[in-house]
C-alpha positions as CSV (number, residue, x, y, z in Angstrom):
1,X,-11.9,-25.8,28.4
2,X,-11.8,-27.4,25.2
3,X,-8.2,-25.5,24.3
4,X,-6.5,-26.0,27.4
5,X,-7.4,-29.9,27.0
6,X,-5.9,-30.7,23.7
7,X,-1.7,-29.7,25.0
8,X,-2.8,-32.6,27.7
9,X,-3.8,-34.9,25.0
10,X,-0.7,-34.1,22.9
11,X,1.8,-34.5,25.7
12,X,0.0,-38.0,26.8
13,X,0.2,-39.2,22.8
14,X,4.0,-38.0,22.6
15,X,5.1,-40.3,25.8
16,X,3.4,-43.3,24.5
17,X,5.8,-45.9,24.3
18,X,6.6,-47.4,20.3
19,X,5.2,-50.3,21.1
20,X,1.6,-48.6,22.3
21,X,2.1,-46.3,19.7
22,X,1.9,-49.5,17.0
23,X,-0.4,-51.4,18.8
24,X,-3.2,-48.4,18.9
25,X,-2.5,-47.7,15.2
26,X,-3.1,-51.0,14.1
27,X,-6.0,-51.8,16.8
28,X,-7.6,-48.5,15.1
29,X,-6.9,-49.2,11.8
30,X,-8.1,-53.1,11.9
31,X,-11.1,-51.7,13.9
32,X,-12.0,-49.6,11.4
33,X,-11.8,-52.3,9.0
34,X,-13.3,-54.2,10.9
35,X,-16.7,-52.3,11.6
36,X,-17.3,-51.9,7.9
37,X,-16.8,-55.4,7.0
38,X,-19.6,-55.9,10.0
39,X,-21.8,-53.4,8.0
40,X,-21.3,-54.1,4.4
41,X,-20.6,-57.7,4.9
42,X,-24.6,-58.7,6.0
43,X,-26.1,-56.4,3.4
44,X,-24.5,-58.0,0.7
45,X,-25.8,-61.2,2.2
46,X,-28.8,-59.7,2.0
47,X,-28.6,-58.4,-1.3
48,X,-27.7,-61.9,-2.4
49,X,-30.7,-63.9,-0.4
50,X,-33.0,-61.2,-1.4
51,X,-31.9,-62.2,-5.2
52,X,-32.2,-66.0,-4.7
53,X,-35.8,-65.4,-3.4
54,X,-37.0,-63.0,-6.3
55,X,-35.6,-65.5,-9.2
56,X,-37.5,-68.4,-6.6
57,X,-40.8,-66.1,-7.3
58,X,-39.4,-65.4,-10.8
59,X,-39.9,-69.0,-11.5
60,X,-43.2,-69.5,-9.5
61,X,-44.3,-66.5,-11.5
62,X,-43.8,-68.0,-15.0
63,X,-45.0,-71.3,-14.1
64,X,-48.4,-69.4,-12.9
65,X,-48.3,-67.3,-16.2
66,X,-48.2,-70.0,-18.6
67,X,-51.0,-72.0,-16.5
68,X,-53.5,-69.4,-16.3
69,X,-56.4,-69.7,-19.1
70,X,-59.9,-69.2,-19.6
71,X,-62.5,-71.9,-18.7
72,X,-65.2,-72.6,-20.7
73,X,-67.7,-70.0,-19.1
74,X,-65.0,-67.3,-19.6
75,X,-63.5,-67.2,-16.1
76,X,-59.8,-66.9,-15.4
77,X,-58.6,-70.5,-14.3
78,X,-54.6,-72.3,-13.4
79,X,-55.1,-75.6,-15.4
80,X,-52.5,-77.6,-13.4
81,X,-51.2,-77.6,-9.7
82,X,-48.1,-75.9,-9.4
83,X,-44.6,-77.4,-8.3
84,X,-44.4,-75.5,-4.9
85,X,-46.2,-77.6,-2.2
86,X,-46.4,-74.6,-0.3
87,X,-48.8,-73.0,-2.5
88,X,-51.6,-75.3,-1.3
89,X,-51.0,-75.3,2.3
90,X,-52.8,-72.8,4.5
91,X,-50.7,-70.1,5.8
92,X,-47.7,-71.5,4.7
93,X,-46.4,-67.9,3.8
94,X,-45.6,-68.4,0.3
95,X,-48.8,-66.9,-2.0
96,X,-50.1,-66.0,-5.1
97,X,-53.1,-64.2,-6.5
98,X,-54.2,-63.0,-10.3
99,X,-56.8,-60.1,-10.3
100,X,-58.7,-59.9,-13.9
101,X,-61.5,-57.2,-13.5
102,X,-63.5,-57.8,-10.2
103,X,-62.3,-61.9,-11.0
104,X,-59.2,-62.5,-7.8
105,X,-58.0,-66.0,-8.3
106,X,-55.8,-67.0,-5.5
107,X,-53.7,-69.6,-4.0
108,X,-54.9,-72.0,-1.6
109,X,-51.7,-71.0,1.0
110,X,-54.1,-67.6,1.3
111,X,-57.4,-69.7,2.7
112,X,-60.2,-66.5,2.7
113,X,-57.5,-64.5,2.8
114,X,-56.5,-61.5,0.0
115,X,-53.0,-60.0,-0.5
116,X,-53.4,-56.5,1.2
117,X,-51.3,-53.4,0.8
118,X,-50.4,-50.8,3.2
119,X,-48.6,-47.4,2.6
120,X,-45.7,-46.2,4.2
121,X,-43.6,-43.4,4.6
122,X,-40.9,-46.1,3.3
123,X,-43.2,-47.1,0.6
124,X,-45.9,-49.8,-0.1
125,X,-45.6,-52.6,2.5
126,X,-47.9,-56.3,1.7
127,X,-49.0,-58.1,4.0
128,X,-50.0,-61.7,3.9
129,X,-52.5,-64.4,5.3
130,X,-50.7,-63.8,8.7
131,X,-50.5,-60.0,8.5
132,X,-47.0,-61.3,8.1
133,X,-44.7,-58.7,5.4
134,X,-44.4,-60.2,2.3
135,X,-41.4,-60.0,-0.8
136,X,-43.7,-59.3,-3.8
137,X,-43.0,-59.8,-7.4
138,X,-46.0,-58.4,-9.5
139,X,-46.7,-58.6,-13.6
140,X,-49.0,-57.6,-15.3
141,X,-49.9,-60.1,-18.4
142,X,-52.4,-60.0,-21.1
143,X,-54.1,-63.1,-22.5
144,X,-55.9,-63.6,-26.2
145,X,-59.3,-64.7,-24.0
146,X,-59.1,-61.8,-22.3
147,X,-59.8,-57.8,-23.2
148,X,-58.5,-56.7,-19.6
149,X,-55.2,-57.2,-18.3
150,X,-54.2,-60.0,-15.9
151,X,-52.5,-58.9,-12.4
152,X,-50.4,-61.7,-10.8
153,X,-48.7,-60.8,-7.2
154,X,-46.6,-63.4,-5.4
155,X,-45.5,-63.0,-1.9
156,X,-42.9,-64.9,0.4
157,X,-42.9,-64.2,4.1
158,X,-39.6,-62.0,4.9
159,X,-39.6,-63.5,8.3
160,X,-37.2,-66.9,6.9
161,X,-35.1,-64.2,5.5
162,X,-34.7,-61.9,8.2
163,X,-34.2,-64.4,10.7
164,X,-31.6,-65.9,8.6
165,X,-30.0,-62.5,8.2
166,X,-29.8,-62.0,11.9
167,X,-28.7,-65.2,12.5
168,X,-25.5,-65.2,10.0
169,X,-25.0,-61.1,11.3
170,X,-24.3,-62.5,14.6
171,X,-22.0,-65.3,13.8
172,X,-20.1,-62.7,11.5
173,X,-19.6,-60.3,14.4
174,X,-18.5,-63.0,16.8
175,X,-15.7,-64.2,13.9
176,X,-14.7,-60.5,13.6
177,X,-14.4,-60.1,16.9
178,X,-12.1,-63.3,17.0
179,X,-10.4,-62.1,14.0
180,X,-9.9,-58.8,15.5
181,X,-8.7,-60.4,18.8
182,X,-6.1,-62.8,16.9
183,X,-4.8,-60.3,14.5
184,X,-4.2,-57.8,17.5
185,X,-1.9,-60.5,19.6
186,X,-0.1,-61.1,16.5
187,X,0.5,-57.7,15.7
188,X,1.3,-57.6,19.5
189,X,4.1,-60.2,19.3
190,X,5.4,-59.1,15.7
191,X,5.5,-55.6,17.2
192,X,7.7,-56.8,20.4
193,X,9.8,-58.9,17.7
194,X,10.5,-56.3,15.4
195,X,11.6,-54.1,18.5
196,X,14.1,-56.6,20.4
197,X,16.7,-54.8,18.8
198,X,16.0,-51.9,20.5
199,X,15.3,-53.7,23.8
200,X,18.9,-55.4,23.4
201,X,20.6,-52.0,22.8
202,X,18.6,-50.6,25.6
203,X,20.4,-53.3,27.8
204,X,23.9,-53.3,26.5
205,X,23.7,-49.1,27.0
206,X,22.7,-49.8,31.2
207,X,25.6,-52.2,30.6
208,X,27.9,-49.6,29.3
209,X,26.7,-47.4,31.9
210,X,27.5,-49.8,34.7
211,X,30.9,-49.9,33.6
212,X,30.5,-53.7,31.9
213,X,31.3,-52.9,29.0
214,X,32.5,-50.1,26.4
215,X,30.7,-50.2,23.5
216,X,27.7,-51.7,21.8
217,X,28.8,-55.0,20.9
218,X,25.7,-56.8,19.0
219,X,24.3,-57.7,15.9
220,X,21.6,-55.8,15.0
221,X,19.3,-55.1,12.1
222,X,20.3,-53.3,9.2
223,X,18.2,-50.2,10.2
224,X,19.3,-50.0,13.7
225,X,23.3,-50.5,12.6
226,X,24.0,-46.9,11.2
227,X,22.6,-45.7,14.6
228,X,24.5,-48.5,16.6
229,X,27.9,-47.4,14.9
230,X,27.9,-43.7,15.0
231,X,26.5,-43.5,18.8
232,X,29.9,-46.1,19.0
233,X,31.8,-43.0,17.2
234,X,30.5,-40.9,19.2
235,X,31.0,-42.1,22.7
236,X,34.8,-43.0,21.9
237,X,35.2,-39.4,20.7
238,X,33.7,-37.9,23.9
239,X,36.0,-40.2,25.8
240,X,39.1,-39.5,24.0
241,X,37.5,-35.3,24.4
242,X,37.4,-35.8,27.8
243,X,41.0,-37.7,28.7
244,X,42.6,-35.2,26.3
245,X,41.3,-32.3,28.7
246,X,42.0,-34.4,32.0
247,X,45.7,-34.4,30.3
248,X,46.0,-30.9,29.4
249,X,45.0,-29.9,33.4
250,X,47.5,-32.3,34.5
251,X,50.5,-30.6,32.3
252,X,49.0,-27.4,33.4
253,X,49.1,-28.0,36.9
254,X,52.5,-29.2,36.7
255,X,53.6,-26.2,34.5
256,X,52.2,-24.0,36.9
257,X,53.4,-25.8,40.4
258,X,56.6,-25.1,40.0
259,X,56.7,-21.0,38.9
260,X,54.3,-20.6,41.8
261,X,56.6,-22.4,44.4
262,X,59.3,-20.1,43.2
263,X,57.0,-17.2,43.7
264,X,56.1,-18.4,47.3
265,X,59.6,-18.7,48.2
266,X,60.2,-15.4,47.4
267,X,57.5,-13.8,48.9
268,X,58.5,-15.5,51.9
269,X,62.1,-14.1,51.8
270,X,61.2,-11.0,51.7
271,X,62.9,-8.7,54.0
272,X,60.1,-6.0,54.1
273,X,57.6,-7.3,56.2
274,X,54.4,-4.9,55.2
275,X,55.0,-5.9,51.6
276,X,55.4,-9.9,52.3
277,X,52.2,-9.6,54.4
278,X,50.5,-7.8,51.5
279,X,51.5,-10.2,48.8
280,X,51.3,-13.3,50.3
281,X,47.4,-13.3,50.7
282,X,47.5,-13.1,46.9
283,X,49.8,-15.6,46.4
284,X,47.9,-17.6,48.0
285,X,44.5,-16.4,46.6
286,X,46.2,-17.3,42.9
287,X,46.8,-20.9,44.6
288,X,43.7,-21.4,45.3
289,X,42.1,-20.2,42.1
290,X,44.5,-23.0,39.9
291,X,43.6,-25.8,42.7
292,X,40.0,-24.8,42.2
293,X,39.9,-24.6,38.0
294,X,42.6,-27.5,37.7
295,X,40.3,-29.6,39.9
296,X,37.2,-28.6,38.1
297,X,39.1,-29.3,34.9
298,X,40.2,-32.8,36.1
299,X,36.4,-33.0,37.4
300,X,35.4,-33.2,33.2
301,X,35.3,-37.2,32.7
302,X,33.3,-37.6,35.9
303,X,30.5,-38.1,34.2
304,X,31.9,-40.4,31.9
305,X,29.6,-42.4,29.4
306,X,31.9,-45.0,29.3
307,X,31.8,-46.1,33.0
308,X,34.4,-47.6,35.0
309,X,34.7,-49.9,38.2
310,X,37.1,-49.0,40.7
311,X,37.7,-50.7,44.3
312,X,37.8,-48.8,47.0
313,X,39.7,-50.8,49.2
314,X,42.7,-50.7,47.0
315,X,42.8,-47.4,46.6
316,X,42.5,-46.5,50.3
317,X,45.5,-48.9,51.2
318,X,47.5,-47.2,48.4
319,X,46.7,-43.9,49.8
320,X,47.1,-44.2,53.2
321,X,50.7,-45.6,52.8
322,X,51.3,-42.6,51.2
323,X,49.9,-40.2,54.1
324,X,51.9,-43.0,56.6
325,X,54.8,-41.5,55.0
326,X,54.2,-38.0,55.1
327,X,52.6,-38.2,59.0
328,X,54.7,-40.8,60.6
329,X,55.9,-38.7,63.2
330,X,52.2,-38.4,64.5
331,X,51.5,-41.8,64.9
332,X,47.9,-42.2,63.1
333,X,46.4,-45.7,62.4
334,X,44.0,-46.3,59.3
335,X,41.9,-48.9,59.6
336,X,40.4,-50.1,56.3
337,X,37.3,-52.3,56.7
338,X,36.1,-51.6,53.2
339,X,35.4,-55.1,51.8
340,X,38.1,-55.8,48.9
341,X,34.9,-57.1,46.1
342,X,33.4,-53.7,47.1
343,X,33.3,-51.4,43.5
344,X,31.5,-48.2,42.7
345,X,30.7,-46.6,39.4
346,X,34.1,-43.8,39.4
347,X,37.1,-43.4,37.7
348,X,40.4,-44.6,39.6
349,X,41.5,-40.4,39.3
350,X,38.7,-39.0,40.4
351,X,38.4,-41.7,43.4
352,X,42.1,-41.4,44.2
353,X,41.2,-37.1,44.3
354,X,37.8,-37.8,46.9
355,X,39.3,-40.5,48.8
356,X,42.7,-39.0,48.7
357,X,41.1,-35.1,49.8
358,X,39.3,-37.2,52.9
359,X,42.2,-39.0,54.3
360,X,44.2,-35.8,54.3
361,X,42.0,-34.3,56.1
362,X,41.4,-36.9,58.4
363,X,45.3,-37.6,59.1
364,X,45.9,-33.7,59.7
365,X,43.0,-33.5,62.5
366,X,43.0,-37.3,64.0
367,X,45.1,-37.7,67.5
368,X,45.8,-41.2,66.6
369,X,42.6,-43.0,64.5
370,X,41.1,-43.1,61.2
371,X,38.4,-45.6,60.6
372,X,37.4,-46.3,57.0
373,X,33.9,-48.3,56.4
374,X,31.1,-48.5,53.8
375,X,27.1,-49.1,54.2
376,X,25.2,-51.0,51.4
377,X,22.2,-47.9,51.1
378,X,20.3,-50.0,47.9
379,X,21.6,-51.9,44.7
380,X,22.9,-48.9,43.3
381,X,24.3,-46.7,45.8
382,X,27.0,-47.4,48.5
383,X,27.9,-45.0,51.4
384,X,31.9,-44.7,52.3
385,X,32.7,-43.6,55.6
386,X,36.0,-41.5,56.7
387,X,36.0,-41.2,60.9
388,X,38.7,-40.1,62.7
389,X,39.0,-39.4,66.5
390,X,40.2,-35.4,66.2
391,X,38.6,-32.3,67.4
392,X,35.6,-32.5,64.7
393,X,33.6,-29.7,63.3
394,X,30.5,-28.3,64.9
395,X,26.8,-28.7,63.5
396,X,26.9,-24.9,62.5
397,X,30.4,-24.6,60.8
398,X,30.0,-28.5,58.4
399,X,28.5,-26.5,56.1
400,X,30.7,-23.6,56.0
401,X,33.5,-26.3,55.4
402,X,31.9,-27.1,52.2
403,X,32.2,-24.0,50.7
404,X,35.2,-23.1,48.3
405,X,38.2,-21.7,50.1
406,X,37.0,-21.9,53.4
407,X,39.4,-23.0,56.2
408,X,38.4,-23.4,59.6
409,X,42.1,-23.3,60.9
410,X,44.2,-20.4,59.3
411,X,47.3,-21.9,61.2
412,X,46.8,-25.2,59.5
413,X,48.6,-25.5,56.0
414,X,46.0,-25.7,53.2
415,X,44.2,-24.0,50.3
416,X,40.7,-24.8,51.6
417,X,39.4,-26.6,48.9
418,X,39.7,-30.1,49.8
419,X,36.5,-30.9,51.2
420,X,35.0,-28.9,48.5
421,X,36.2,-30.6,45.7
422,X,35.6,-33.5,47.1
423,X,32.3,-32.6,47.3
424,X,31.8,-31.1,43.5
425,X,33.4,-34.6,42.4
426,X,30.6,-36.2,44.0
427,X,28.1,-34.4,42.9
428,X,29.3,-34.5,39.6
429,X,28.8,-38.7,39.9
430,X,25.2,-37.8,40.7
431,X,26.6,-38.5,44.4
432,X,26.9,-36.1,47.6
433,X,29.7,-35.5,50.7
434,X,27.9,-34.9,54.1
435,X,29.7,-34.1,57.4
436,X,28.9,-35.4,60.7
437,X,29.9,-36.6,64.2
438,X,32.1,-39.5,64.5
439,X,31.5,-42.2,67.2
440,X,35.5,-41.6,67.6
441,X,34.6,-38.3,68.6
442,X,35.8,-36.4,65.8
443,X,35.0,-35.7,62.1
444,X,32.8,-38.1,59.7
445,X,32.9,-37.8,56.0
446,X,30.0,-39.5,54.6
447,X,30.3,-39.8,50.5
448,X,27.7,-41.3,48.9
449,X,28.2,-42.9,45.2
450,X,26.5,-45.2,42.7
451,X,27.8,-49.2,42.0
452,X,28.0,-50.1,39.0
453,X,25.8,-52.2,38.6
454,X,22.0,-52.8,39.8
455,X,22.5,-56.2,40.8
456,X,22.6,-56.7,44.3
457,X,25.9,-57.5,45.9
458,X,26.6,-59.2,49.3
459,X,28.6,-56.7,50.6
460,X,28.2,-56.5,54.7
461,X,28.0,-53.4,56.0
462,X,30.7,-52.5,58.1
């Protein structure tokens, strides 16, 4: 169990953000700084008040040492009262005693009390008047009066000290926390400082991508700039890539109409009907081979990093006076309602290939109508709508007419690829082509494709 967590953990660190990333560092590192300053901190406070109280006994103890003589029947005696008040009252927690032989001389703070000790695994532990623990300083001092040695022990309640220590241990921890809190939200907000650059590039490439603008225009910090400039390089040389291949399939399908219309015409002239029936099928097998790859090769900037805005509208009423042209002895009406301010994220070639593949299709099978209308799906995606009132194409054959080279009417001019270019192009935009019934009655082409921008746009449906 233990293996198969740690990959988990890894994947979960690697998509932390940079700014969580920061954040946790610096929260563990101050954390860690900040739990030893909470330890060592209050034991050198109490390394410091244990000193101060042993130089206060250090002091008591000399005073007592250079008071302490013999009286005139030989017994150990303090000639003066000493400076400590707290000496002489009961209990008060501060004592003194000096032992000579079986002879205990004491202080009044004691009453008929004695210094006791009490062992430990810790060690010796002394308790007091109170049973209270005791600081002890002990010396042993000898005296010309004397043959024995003289013990003095002074004792100072702990409890003061202890208390004190807890007290100033739990103030320090609340200021650490504080500290740890402040230092954190202003690690926070340098962190989100430091990376604005990064949120402004972030923003100006969703611009780019939507086609508002076509290159990263800001000033940014000297780190980020090498990075801002050669993703610049780049994305102009994958344009000018990309327009230089677009070019090189349009001189190659123009290269190549003209040899094959030759080569049609004389397949078609031929006076041997068996072999015209046998070539011609290959003929036109060859045209729809270069209709496919020349499309596909004019399909290579749909993707484009450098996104565009094209209008629908426009380039529907420019078509469809083309088809007028071409179809005016059938009589068919085209009736735009695409709303003129209506844009989607494609380039004017590859809309003028789907919308131009649709309304070809639509004017070769309409009796006499072709509605054109759009439906606001989101923010970012638009559906356009072809209709037309011809014969349509059943549930089980849309499909079929999808597929590359597929034509549901031999006796109807065509390679067969129209519908499925169209449908490549749109995928190609992230987009999709679907076929259903019209409410004219015949054919609809649904093709779905991204705005380009998120903002939403007041853009009836029609």
């Amino acid at each position: 169990m233990g293996i198969s967590c740690m990959p988990i953990k890894s994947r979960a660190l690697r998509h932390l953000s940079l700014k969580t990333r920061l954040l946790l560092a610096a929260a563990l590192w101050l954390g860690a700084m900040i739990l030893a300053a909470g330890y060592l901190i209050p034991n050198l406070i109490h390394q410091y008040l244990l000193e101060d109280v042993q130089n206060q006994l250090q002091l008591s103890m000399d005073e007592i040492t250079a008071n302490l003589e013999a009286n005139p029947q030989g017994q150990l005696t303090l000639t003066t009262r000493l400076a400590d008040p707290r000496f002489t009252q009961p209990y008060s927690g501060l004592y003194w005693s000096a032992t000579l032989g079986d002879q205990t001389l004491r202080s009044r703070s004691l009453w008929d009390r004695f210094l006791t000790e009490e062992t430990h695994v810790h060690g010796t532990i002394y308790l007091g008047a109170k049973e209270e623990s005791l600081i002890v300083l002990k010396r042993t001092v000898y005296l010309p009066e004397f043959s024995q040695p003289i013990t003095i022990t002074i004792g100072l309640d702990d409890a003061p000290l202890k208390a004190t220590l807890q007290r100033v241990s739990k103030e320090l921890w609340m200021i650490l926390a504080l500290l740890f809190s402040g230092i954190l939200v202003l690690t926070g907000v340098q962190v989100t400082w430091s990376l604005r650059p990064l949120s402004k590039m972030q923003r100006e490439l969703s611009a780019l991508r939507d086609g508002q603008q076509n290159a990263l225009n800001g000033d940014y910090p000297q780190e980020i700039s090498p990075l801002v400039n050669d993703l610049n390089a780049l994305l102009f040389h994958y344009q000018e890539l990309l327009e230089r291949a677009r070019h090189h399939a349009g001189n190659l399908s123009h290269a190549l109409k003209t040899p094959l219309s030759v080569l049609k015409n004389e397949v078609a002239q031929l006076n041997d009907a068996q072999l015209r029936s046998q070539l011609q099928p290959s003929v036109e097998q060859i045209q729809q081979q270069i209709d496919y790859h020349l499309g596909r090769a004019r399909m290579a900037g749909s993707a484009n990093i450098l996104s565009v805005k094209t209008a629908p509208s426009v380039r529907v009423d420019a078509i469809s006076q083309a088809f007028d042209k071409v179809y005016a002895e059938r009589g068919i009406t085209l009736v735009n309602e695409l709303d003129s301010d209506l844009e989607v994220a494609v380039e004017p070639t590859d809309l003028d290939e789907m919308i131009g593949n649709l309304l070809e299709n639509s004017y070769k099978w309409a009796n006499s109508l072709i509605r054109v209308h759009s439906q606001i799906l989101s923010d970012d995606w638009v559906q356009i709508c072809v209709e037309d009132d011809g014969a349509g194409i059943s549930a089980t054959n849309r499909e079929k007419a999808l597929k590359r080279g597929v034509r549901l009417d031999e006796t109807t001019p065509g390679t067969g690829l129209g519908l499925n270019i169209v449908s490549e192009m749109a995928h190609s935009y992230r987009g999709a082509l679907a076929l259903g019934e019209s409410q004219l009655g015949g054919l609809k082409a649904t093709l779905t494709l991204k705005q380009p921008t998120r903002a939403a746009k007041a853009v009836k449906s029609h």
